[in-house]
C-alpha positions as CSV (number, residue, x, y, z in Angstrom):
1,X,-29.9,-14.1,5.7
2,X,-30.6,-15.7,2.5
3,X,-27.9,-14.0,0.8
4,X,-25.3,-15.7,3.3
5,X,-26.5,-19.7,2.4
6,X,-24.3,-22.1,1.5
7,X,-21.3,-19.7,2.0
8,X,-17.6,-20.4,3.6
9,X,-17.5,-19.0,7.0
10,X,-13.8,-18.2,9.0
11,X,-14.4,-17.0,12.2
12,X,-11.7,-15.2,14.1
13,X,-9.4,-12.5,13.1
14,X,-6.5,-14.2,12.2
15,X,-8.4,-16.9,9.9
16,X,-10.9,-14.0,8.5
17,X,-7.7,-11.7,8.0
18,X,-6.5,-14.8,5.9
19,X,-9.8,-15.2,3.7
20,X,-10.4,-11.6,3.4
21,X,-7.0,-10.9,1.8
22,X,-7.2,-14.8,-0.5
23,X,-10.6,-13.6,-1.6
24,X,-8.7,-9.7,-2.6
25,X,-5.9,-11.9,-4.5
26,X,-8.4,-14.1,-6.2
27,X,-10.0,-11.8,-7.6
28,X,-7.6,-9.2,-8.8
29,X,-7.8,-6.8,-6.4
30,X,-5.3,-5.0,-3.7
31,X,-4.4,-6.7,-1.1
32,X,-5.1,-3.6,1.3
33,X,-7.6,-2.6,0.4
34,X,-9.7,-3.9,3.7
35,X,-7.2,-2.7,6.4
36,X,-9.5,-4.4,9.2
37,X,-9.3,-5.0,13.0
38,X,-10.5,-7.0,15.4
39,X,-12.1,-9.1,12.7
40,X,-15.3,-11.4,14.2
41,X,-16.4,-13.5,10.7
42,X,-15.5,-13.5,7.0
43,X,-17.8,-15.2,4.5
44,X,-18.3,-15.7,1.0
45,X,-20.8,-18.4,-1.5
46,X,-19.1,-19.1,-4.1
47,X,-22.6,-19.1,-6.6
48,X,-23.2,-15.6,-6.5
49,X,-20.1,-13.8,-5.3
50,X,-21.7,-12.3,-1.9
51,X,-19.0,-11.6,0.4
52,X,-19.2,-10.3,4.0
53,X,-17.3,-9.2,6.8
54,X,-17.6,-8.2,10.6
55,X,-15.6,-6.8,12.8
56,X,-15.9,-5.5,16.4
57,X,-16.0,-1.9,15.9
58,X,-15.8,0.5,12.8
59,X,-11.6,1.5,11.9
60,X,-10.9,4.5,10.1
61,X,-7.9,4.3,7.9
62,X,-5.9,7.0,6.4
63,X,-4.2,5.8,2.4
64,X,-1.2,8.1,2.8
65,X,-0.4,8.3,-0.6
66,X,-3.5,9.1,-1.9
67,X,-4.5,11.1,0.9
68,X,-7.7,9.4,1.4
69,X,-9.3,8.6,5.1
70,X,-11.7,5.5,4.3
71,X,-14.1,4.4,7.0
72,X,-15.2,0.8,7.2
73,X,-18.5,0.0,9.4
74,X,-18.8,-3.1,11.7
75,X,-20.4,-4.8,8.9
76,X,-19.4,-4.5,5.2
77,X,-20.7,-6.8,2.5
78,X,-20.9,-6.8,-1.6
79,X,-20.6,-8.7,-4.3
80,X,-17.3,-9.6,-5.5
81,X,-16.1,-10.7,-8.7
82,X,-12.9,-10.8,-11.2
83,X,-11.7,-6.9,-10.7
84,X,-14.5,-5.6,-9.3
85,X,-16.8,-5.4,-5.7
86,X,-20.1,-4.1,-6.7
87,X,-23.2,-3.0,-4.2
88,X,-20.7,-2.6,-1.5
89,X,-21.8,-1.4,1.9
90,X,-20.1,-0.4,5.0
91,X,-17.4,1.4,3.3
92,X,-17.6,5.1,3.0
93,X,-14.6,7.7,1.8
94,X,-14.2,11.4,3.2
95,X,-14.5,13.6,0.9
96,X,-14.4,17.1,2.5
97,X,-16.7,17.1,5.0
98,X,-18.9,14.7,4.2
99,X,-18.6,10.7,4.2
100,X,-20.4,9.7,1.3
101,X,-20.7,5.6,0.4
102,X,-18.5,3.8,-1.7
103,X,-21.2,1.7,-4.0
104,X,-18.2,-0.2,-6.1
105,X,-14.6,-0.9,-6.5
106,X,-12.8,-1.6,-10.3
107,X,-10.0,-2.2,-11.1
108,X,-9.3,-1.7,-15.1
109,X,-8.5,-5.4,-17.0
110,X,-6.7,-5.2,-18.7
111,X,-4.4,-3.6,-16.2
112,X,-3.6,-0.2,-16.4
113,X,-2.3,0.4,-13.1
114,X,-5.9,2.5,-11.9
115,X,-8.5,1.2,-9.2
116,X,-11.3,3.4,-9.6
117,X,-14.2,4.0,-6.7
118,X,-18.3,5.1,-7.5
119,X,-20.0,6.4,-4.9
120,X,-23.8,5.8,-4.9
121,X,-24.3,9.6,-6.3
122,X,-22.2,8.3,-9.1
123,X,-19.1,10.0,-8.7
124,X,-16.2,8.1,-9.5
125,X,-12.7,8.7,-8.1
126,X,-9.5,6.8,-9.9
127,X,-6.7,6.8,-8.4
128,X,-3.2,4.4,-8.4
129,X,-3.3,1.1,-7.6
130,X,-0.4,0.7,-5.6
131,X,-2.0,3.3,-3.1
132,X,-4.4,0.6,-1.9
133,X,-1.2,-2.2,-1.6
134,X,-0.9,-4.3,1.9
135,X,1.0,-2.0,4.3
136,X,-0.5,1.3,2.6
């Protein structure tokens, strides 16, 4: 994929665990927020801020304090920059009974404690940021 050239590739779970969550410090955002297992590659170019992730099968994970069940694919990829992950894919919230896809993560900067997710309809949900905190 073009989108993928001249990127950093870490291959394994244990070294794409370790990019994946340098990558969510870097750039402002919570550290569990990509609770992932079984990770295959993580990569990211530097240039445009494309970032993408694989893993061996899709995990479901429930963010107790929010009560949110968030369901990340085998693939996920988007754009990451300061605060924010735009054009995500792969990442989809339950809301009700349906699953609709999470298009982009915020979080407000200057810091007001809110992380905030769109859906592609548009819908935005904010919630507290310590919600989406490693371990959550």
């Amino acid at each position: 994929m073009a989108e993928k050239e001249g990127g950093v590739v870490k291959k394994g779970h244990e070294e794409g665990m370790k990019m994946s969550s340098s990558l969510l410090e870097e750039f402002g955002l919570p550290l569990g927020l990509l609770p992932l297992a079984d990770v295959i590659e993580v990569g990211f170019v530097q240039t445009t801020g494309y970032m993408w992730i694989l893993q061996k099968k899709k995990v479901e994970h429930s963010f107790k304090m929010v009560k949110k069940l968030v369901s990340y694919d085998t693939e996920i990829t988007g754009y990451v920059n300061k605060n924010v992950i735009k054009k995500l894919k792969g990442v989809k919230a339950k809301e009700l009974m349906l699953w609709p896809p999470v298009s982009e993560i915020k979080v407000d900067d200057p810091p007001t404690g809110k992380i905030h997710f769109k859906s592609l309809a548009g819908i935005t949900k904010t919630f507290p940021i310590e919600a989406f905190a490693a371990g959550q």
